[in-house]
VEXTORNU-847854 format. One record per residue (C-alpha): residue in one letter; x, y, z. Coordinates in steps of 0.2 Angstrom, whole numbers, padded with zeros to 4 digits, always signed. Layout:
BEGIN
AXYZ/...
***
This chain:
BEGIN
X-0070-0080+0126/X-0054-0089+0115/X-0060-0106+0126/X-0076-0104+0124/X-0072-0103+0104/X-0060-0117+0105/X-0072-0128+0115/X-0087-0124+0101/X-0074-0131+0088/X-0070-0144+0097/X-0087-0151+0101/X-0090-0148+0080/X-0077-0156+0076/X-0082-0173+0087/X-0100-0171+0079/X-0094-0172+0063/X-0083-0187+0066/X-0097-0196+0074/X-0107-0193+0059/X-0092-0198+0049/X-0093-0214+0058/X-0111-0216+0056/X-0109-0215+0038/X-0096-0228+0036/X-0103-0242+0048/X-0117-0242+0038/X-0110-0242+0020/X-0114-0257+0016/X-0130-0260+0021/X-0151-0255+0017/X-0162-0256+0031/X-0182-0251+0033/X-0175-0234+0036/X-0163-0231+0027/X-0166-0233+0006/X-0153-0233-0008/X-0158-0217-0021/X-0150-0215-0038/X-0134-0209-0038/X-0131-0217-0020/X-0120-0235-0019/X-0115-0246-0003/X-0099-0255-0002/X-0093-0272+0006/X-0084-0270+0023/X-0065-0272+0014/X-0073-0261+0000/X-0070-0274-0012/X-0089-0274-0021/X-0099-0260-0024/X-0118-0262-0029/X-0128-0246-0034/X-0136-0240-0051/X-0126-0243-0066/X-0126-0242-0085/X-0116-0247-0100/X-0110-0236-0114/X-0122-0223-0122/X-0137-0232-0115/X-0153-0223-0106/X-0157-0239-0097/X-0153-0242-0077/X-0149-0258-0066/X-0144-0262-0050/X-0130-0271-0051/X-0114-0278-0040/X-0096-0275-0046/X-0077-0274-0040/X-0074-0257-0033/X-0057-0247-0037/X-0054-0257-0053/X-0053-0246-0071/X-0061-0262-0079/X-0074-0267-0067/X-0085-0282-0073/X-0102-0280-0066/X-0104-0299-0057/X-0124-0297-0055/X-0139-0290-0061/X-0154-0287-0051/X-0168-0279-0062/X-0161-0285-0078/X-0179-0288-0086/X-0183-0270-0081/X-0172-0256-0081/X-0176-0239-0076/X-0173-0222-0085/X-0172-0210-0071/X-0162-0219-0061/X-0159-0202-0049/X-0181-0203-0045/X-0179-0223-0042/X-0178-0230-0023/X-0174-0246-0018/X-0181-0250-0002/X-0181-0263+0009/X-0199-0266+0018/X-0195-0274+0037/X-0204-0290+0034/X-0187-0293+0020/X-0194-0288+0006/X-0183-0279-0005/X-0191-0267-0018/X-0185-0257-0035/X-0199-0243-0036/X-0200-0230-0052/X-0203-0212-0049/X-0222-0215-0050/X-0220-0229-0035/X-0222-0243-0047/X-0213-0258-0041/X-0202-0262-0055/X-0194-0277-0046/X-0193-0286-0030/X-0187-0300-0021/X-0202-0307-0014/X-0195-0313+0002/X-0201-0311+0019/X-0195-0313+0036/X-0202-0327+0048/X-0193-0324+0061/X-0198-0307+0067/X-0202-0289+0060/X-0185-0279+0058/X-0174-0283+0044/X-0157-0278+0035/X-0148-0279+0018/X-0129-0281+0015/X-0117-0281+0004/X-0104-0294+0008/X-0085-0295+0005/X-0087-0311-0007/X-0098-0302-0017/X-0115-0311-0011/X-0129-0297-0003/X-0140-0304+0007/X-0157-0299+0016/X-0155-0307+0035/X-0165-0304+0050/X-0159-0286+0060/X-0159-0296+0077/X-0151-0312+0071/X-0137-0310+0055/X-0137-0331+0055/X-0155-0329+0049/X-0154-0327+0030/X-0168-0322+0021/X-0164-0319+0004/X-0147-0319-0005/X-0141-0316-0022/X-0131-0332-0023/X-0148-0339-0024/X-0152-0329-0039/X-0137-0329-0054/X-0136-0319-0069/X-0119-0323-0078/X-0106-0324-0065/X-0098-0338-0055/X-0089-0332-0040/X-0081-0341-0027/X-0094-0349-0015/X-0106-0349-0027/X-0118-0366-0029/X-0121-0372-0046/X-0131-0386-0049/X-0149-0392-0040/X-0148-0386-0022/X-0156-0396-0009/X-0159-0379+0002/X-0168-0369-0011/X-0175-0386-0019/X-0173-0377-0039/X-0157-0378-0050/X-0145-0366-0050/X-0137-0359-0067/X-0129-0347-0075/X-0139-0334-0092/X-0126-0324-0101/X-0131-0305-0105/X-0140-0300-0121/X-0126-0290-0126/X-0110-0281-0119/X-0124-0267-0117/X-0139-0275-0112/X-0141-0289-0099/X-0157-0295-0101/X-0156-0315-0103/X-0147-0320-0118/X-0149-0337-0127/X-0136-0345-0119/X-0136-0354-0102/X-0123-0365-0093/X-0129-0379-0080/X-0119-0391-0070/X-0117-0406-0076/X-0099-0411-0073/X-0088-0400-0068/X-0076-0393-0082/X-0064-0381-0070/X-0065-0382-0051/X-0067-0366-0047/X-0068-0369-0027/X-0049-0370-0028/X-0048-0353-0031/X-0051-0345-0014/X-0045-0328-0018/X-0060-0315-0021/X-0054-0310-0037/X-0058-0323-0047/X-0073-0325-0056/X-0081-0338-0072/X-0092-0327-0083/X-0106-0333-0094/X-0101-0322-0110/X-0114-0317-0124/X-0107-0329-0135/X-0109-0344-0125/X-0093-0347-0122/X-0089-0350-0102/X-0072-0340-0095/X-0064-0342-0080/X-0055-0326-0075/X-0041-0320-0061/X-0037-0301-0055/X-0014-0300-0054/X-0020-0285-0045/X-0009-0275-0061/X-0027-0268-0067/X-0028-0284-0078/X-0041-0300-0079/X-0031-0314-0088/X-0040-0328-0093/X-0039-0346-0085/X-0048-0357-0096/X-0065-0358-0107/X-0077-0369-0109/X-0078-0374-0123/X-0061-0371-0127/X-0067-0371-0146/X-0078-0355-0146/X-0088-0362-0162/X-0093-0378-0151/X-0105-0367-0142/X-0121-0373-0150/X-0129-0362-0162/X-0116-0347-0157/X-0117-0338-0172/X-0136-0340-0176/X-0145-0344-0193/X-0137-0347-0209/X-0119-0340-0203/X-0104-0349-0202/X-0092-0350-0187/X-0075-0345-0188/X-0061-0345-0174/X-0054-0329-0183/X-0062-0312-0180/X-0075-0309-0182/X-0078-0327-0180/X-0098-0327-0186/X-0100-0323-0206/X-0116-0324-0215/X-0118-0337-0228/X-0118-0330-0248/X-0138-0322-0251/X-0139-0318-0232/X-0136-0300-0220/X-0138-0300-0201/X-0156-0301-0195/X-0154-0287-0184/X-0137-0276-0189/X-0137-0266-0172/X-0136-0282-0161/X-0122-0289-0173/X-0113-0272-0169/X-0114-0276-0152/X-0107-0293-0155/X-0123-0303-0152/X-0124-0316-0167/X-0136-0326-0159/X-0152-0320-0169/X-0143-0324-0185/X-0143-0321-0205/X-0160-0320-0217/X-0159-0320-0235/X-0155-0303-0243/X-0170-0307-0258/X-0185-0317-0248/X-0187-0332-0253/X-0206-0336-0257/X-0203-0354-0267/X-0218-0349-0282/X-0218-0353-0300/X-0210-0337-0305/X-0194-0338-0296/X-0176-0344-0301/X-0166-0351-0291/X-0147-0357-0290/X-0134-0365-0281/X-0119-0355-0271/X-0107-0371-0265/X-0098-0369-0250/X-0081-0380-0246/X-0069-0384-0232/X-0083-0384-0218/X-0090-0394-0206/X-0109-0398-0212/X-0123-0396-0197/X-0129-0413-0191/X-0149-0409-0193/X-0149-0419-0211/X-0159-0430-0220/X-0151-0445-0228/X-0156-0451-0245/X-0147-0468-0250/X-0141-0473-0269/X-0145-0459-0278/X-0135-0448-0291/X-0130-0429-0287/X-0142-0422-0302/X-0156-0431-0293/X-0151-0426-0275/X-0150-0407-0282/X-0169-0413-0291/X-0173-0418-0274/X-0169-0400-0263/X-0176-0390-0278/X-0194-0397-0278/X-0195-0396-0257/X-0201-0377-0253/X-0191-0382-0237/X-0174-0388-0241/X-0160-0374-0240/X-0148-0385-0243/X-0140-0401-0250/X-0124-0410-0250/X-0117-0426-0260/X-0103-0439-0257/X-0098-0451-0271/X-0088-0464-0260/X-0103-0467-0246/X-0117-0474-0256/X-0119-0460-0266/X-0129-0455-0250/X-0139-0436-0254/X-0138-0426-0237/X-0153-0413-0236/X-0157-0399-0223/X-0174-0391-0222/X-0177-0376-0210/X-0166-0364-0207/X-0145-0368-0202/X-0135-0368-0188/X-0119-0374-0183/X-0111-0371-0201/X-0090-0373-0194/X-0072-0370-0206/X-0068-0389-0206/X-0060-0398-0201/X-0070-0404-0187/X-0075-0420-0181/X-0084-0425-0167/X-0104-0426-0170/X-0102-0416-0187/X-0098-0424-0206/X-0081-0416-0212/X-0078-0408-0228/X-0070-0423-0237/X-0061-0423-0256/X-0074-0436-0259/X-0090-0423-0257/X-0095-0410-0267/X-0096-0397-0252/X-0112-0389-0248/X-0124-0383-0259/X-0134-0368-0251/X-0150-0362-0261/X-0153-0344-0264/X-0165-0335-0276/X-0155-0329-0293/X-0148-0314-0291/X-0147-0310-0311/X-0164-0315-0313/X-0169-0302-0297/X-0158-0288-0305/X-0169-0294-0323/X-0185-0292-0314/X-0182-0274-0307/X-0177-0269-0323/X-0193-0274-0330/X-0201-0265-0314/X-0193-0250-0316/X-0197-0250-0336/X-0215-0253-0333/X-0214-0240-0317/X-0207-0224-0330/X-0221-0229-0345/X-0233-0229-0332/X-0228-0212-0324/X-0229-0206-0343/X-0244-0212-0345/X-0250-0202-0329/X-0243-0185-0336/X-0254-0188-0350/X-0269-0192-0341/X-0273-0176-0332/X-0292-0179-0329/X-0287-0198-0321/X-0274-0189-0309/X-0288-0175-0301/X-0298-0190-0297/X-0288-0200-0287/X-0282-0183-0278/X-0297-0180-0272/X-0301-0197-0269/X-0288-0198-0257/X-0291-0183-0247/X-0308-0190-0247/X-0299-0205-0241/X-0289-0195-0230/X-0302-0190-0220/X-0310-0208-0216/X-0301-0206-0199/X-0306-0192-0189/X-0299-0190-0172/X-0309-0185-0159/X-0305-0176-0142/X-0302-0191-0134/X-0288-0196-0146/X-0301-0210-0152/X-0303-0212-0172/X-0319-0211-0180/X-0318-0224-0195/X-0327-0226-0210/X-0334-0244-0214/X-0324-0246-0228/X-0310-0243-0220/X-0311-0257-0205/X-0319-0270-0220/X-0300-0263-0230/X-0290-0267-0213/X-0300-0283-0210/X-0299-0291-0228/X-0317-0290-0228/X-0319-0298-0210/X-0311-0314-0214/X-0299-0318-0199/X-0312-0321-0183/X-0301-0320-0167/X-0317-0326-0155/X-0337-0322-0155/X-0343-0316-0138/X-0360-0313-0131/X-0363-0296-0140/X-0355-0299-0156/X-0337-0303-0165/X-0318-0300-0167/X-0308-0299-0181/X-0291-0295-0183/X-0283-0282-0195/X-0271-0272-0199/X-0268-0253-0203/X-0259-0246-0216/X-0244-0242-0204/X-0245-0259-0200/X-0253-0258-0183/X-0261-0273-0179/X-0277-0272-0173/X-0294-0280-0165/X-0309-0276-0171/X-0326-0281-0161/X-0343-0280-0172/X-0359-0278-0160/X-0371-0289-0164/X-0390-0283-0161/X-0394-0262-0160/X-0404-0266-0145/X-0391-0273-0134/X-0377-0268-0146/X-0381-0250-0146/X-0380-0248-0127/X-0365-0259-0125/X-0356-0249-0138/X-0360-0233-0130/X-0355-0239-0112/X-0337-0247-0119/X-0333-0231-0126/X-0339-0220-0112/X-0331-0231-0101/X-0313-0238-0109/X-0311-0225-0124/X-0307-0209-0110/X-0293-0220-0099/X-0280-0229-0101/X-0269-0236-0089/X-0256-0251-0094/X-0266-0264-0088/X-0284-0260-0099/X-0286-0266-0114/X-0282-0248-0127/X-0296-0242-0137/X-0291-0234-0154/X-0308-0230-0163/X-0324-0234-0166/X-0337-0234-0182/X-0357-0229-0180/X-0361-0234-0197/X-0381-0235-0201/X-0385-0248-0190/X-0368-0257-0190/X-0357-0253-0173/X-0339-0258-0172/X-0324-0254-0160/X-0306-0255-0164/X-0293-0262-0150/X-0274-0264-0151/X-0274-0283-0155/X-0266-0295-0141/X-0256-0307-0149/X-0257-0319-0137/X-0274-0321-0135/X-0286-0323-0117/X-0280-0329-0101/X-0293-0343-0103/X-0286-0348-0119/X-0271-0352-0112/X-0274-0356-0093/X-0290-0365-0095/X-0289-0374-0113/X-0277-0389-0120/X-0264-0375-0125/X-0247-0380-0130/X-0237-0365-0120/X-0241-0368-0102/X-0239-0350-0091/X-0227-0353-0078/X-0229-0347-0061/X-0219-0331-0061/X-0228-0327-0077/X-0247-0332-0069/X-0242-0319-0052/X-0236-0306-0066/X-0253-0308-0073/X-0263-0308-0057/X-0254-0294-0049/X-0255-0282-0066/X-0274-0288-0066/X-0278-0280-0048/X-0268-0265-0054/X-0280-0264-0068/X-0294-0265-0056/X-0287-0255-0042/X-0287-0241-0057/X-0303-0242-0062/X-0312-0240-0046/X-0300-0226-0038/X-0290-0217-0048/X-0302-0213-0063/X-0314-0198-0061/X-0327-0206-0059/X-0326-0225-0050/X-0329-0239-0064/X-0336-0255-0059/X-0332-0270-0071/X-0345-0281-0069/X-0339-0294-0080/X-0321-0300-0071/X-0317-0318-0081/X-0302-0325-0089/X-0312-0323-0105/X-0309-0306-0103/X-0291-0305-0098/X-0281-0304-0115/X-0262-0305-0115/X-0251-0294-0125/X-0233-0301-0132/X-0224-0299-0117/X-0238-0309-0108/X-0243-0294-0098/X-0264-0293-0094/X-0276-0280-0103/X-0293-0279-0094/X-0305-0277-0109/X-0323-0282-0113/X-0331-0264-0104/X-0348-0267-0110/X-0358-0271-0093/X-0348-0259-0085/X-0355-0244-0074/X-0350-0228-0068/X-0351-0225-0050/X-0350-0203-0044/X-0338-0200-0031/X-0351-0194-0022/X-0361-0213-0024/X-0355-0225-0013/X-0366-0240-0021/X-0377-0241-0039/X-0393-0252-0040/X-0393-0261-0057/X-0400-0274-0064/X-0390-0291-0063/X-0374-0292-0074/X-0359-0302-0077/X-0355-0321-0078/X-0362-0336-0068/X-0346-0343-0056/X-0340-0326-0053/X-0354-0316-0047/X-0354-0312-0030/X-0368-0313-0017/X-0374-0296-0017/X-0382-0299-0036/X-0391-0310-0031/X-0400-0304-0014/X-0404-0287-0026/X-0392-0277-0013/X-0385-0260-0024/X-0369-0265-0031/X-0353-0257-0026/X-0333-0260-0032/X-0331-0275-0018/X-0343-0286-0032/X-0328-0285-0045/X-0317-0288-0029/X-0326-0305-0028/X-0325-0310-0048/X-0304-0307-0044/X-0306-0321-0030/X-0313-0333-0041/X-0303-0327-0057/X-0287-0330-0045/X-0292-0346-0038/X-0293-0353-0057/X-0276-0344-0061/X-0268-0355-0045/X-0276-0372-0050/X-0276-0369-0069/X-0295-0378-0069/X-0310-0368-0069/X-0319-0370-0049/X-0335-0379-0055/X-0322-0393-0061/X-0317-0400-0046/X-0338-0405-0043/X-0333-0420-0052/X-0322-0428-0039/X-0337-0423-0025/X-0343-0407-0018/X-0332-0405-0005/X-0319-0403-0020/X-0329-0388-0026/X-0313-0380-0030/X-0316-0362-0020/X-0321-0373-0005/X-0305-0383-0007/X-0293-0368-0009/X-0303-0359+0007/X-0301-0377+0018/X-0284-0377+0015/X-0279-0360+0019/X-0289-0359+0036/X-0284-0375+0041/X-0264-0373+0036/X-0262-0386+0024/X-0251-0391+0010/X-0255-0375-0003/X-0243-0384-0016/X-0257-0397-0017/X-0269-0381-0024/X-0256-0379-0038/X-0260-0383-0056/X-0251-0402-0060/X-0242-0396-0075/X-0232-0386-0065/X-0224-0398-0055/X-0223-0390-0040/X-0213-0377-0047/X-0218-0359-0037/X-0214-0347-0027/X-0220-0352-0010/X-0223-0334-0001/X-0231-0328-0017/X-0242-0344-0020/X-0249-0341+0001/X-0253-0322-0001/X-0260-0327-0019/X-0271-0340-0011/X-0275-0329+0006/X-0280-0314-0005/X-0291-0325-0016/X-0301-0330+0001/X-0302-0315+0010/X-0308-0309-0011/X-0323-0320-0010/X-0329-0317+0009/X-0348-0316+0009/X-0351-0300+0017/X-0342-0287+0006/X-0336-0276+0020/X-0323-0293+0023/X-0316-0292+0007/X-0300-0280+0005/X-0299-0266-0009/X-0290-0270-0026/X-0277-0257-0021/X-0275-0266-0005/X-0274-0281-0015/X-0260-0275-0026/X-0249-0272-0008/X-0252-0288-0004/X-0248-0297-0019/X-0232-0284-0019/X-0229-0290-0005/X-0229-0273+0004/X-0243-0277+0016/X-0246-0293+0026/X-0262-0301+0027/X-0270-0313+0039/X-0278-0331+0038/X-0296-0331+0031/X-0310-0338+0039/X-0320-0350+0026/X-0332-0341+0017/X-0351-0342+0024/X-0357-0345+0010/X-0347-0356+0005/X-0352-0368+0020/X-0369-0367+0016/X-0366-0372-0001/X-0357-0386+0002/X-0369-0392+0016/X-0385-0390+0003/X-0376-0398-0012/X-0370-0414-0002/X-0386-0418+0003/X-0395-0414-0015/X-0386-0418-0030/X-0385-0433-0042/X-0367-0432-0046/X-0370-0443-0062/X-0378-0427-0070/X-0361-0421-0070/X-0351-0423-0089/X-0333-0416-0095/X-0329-0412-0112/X-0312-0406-0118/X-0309-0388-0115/X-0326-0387-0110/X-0339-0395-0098/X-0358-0397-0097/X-0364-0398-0080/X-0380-0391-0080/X-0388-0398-0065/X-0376-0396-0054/X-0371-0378-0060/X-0393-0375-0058/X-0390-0381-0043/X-0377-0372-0038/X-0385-0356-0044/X-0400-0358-0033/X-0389-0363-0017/X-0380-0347-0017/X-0395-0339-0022/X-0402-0345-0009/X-0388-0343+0005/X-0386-0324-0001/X-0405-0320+0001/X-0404-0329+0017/X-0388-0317+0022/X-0397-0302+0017/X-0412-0306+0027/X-0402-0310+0042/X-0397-0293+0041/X-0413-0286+0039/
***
């Protein structure tokens, strides 16, 4: 019986070291099957790095991050979700898909962030943590075969073995962004690239040392004497007020601490960051500055500093004059004068950086006996102090006055409650405006946004300062029923991706509905128009990829299925962060759970319909499925698709995108121009494979919008599309029937009626031909 014991304790005690074993071989790894949870970190095979979840100081917000493991000060040497931090970072999973995509979900599965890379070599992959700091993505069967690394991908850390510079393998620039703050490390203003090299790092072999990015600007290079203590090697600058505008707007730069100091008449902008050390967003005047008749205005002069170099120069003038000429410019803030150069005037307009205790020389104009210092404008402060007195005089006879006037103060009580109950909310958390109250936020409907089929937007604002959009219908006929569908449809759901409806007013035979406004306008303002900010790739993927969320929404995870209708870039508005809204609900239709298709009349937008409109086939989600397709071929190439008919049919631009992914060709060539090539190749072919297998003529061909959205994520593969039927049959019909002389181009907008007529009929034709076929 005592062996049998002993042999049962033995044999527990060999699983557990087994298991033991098992854990520590794979430490410092993430395979398919194995994710990292919050809470949970791997290691580097020495136990020298450590990446998991981290956070700095009192702060709610998560990152995944690498640091030096065992160290009391452990400087975190990169940051993987730094745009995007969680807040339950215990609920969060990051997981590594076996095609080498490696994903940050939230507790609702959202992907928060990814590294969009895949494997090419086969279907098994695995991630690690490295002993120099670098975690890699390779393939399972072959640890040669990198496919994704974060040396490829800096925050603010330079270790050694790390490329700076333009690298030929990844063919993009590699550089360095420091952290917002010690707390926060989100990209900060300040960025380091390679141009000669100020301190060879590569000399330093040993693992602990690192050059950091800090969130002044200021470039350190750093060593572990392995006594718990980073001593620095050098910085670059050596000067900490030679980092270009370090200390932000209308501050002066100090070596002393703290070294950033706003000028006389000014406070930090934002008093929290400043407490964090973060300068970089600067000083504003403590009175505002509104340059009218009514306003004094004075001098404060500033000596022994180095004057910013941003000047303009005025030659053979006196100082009265030069102080003459800064008062009468709105924009000057300040002037300077020397008597032994030409009595040459020095003027700044705008706001003013790089303000330096002199002396300092190179590329800056020293304080000198000879100048008078500089004179910085501000608004009078006795004259302020003057005028609120007089406010506050005229505010206690006033309030005397009101005691007195018993009658006048009844009235306007009950006139606000009346007020007050202007906005009534109803179940659905919509307001129910009065008139006056949207012509109040409006300023009588003076600021047009855009004018639409059905009516127009203006923009207003509430009294808490909300900005808002509102849309007045035009017509009671039309405008009635596409009032009540966009508050049926839009004013019950909300999702991140759909536009937010806030209210709406059914006044007499006035309709209006009130949006949160979207500051930077419609996707086609900006992709398809002459628009000075041009949407870079990562921001036109975000967009697409938030787009089919909004879809996938609508048609499966609302009560009822919605359909759009009316997919377009005109109808795609981007907030401030450039993330999509779907809006413009007003040909939509609800489809029951029970339906699987609708019959309706004909809606939406000519170059974005899909066939089934026009054979008369009941409608189901898959025709919004097709509007995404051509929406996503216009976000790729940046030109709207009946463009390319000028250069020929056969450069019809849906046809061009559909040749070149069925016959494997160059997709860069399918890229707008003014991006210069500059895109993510994996996400560029799923964007372009998606957008075919979207506009597939037979509607059983084209994937869901949730299947969409794991493609894009790049959680499902997808194959190669066959070119659309009826796209064929297009392009055979049109070569053979159309004058291309009809065809004109205007700016921002094009007239090609015969061809689009032409267009029109051929699919027309081709999907009444489908649909008999299948008859």
């Amino acid at each position: 019986m005592d062996t049998k014991i002993l042999l049962c304790y033995a044999l527990r005690f060999l699983l557990c070291c087994t298991f033991i074993a098992c854990i520590s071989t794979a430490s410092h790894t993430i395979s398919p099957d194995q994710p990292l949870f919050g809470g949970q970190t791997i290691t580097s095979p020495r136990e020298t790095f450590e990446l998991g979840f981290f956070t700095r100081g009192n702060s709610r917000n998560y990152y995944i991050g690498i640091w030096y493991k065992n160290q009391a000060i452990w400087p975190v040497v990169w940051v993987a979700n730094r745009q995007q931090p969680v807040s339950e970072p215990k609920l969060s999973v990051l997981e590594l898909v076996e095609n080498g995509n490696l994903t940050l979900r939230s507790p609702s599965k959202v992907a928060i962030w990814s590294t969009n890379s895949r494997s090419k070599i086969s279907n098994s992959s695995v991630a690690k943590l490295l002993d120099n700091g670098n975690f890699v993505i390779t393939d399972a069967s072959d640890s040669s075969v990198v496919i994704w690394q974060s040396f490829d991908h800096l925050t603010d850390t330079w270790l050694p073995g790390v490329e700076l510079g333009y690298i030929n393998r990844t063919k993009r620039k590699q550089l360095l962004t420091s952290w917002r703050n010690w707390l926060n490390p989100a990209p900060g203003p300040f960025s380091f690239e390679l141009d000669e090299l100020p301190f060879n790092l590569s000399s330093y072999h040993d693992t602990f040392t690192r050059g950091t990015l800090e969130i002044n600007g200021q470039l350190n290079f750093y060593y572990w004497d392995h006594y718990s203590t980073w001593n620095s090697i050098s910085a670059v600058p050596s000067d900490l007020c030679k980092v270009n505008a370090s200390c932000g707007a209308f501050s002066i730069c100090d070596q002393q601490y703290p070294h950033c100091l706003c000028l006389e008449g000014f406070e930090p902008k934002v008093r929290e960051n400043w407490r964090l050390e973060d300068f970089s967003d600067g000083c504003v005047r403590k009175t505002p500055f509104h340059c009218s008749p009514g306003e004094s205005y004075s001098f404060f002069t500033i000596t022994d500093v180095a004057y910013p170099k941003n000047f303009k120069e005025i030659f053979h003038v006196s100082i009265d004059q030069c102080r003459l000429y800064c008062l009468i410019n709105c924009s000057c803030t300040a002037f300077a004068y020397n008597f032994s150069d030409s009595h040459r005037c020095y003027m700044w307009t705008g706001d003013l950086y790089n303000i330096r205790t002199a002396p300092y020389i190179s590329g800056f104009i020293s304080y000198s006996p000879d100048s008078t210092g500089l004179h910085l404008l501000i608004v009078d402060s006795k004259n302020e102090t003057t005028r609120k007195t007089a406010w506050i005089v005229i505010g206690v006879l006033a309030g005397f006055l009101s005691i007195l006037s018993s009658s006048f103060i009844v009235m306007v009580f009950f006139r606000r409650r009346w007020s007050a109950g202007a906005s009534v909310t109803t179940d659905d958390s919509l307001v129910l405006y009065k008139h006056r109250d949207l012509r109040r936020a409006t300023n009588n409907f003076s600021q047009k946004l855009g004018e639409g089929a059905f009516g127009s937007v203006f923009k207003g604002m509430l009294p808490n300062s909300t900005a808002i959009a509102v849309k007045e219908l035009k017509s009671m006929n039309q405008g009635e029923k596409q009032f009540r569908a966009e508050v049926g449809t839009i004013g019950v759901i909300q999702h991140i991706n759909l536009i937010r409806m806030r209210g709406f007013c059914a006044n007499a035979s006035k309709r209006f509905l009130v949006y949160d406004y979207m500051p930077n306008g419609s996707l086609q303002s900006l992709l398809l128009q002459k628009n000075p900010i041009i949407l870079d790739w990562k921001a036109r993927y975000h967009i697409a990829v938030g787009i089919a969320r909004g879809l996938a929404y609508l048609h499966e995870e609302c009560r009822d299925c919605i359909i759009h209708c009316d997919v377009k870039p005109e109808n795609i508005l981007l907030d401030s962060e450039y993330s999509p809204k779907l809006a413009d609900f007003g040909l939509a239709k609800l489809l029951g759970r029970h339906h699987s298709r609708v019959l309706t009349t004909m809606r939406g937008t000519v170059g974005y319909l899909a066939p089934e409109w026009f054979s008369g086939e009941a409608i189901t989600p898959k025709a919004d499925v097709f509007s995404y397709g051509m929406l996503l071929i216009e976000v790729i190439s940046g030109r709207r698709n009946r463009e390319g008919l000028d250069d020929g049919v056969e450069y019809f631009r849906p046809y061009w995108v559909a040749n070149a992914v069925n016959k494997g060709e160059d997709l860069f060539a399918l890229l707008d121009c003014r991006l210069e090539g500059q895109a993510d190749g994996d996400e560029l072919s799923r964007a372009c494979k998606v957008a075919c297998w979207c506009i597939q003529e037979d509607e059983k061909d084209r994937p869901t919008m949730k299947q969409v959205v794991r493609i894009l994520e790049g959680v499902s593969d997808i194959g190669v599309p066959p070119v659309p039927q009826f796209l064929q049959r297009l392009i055979g019909g049109l070569s053979e029937g159309i004058n291309y002389q009809a065809t004109t181009s205007g700016s921002g907008s094009w007239s090609c009626s015969d061809v689009q007529s032409a267009i029109e009929a051929q699919v027309s034709n081709c999907a009444t031909k489908s649909h008999e076929d299948q008859m």
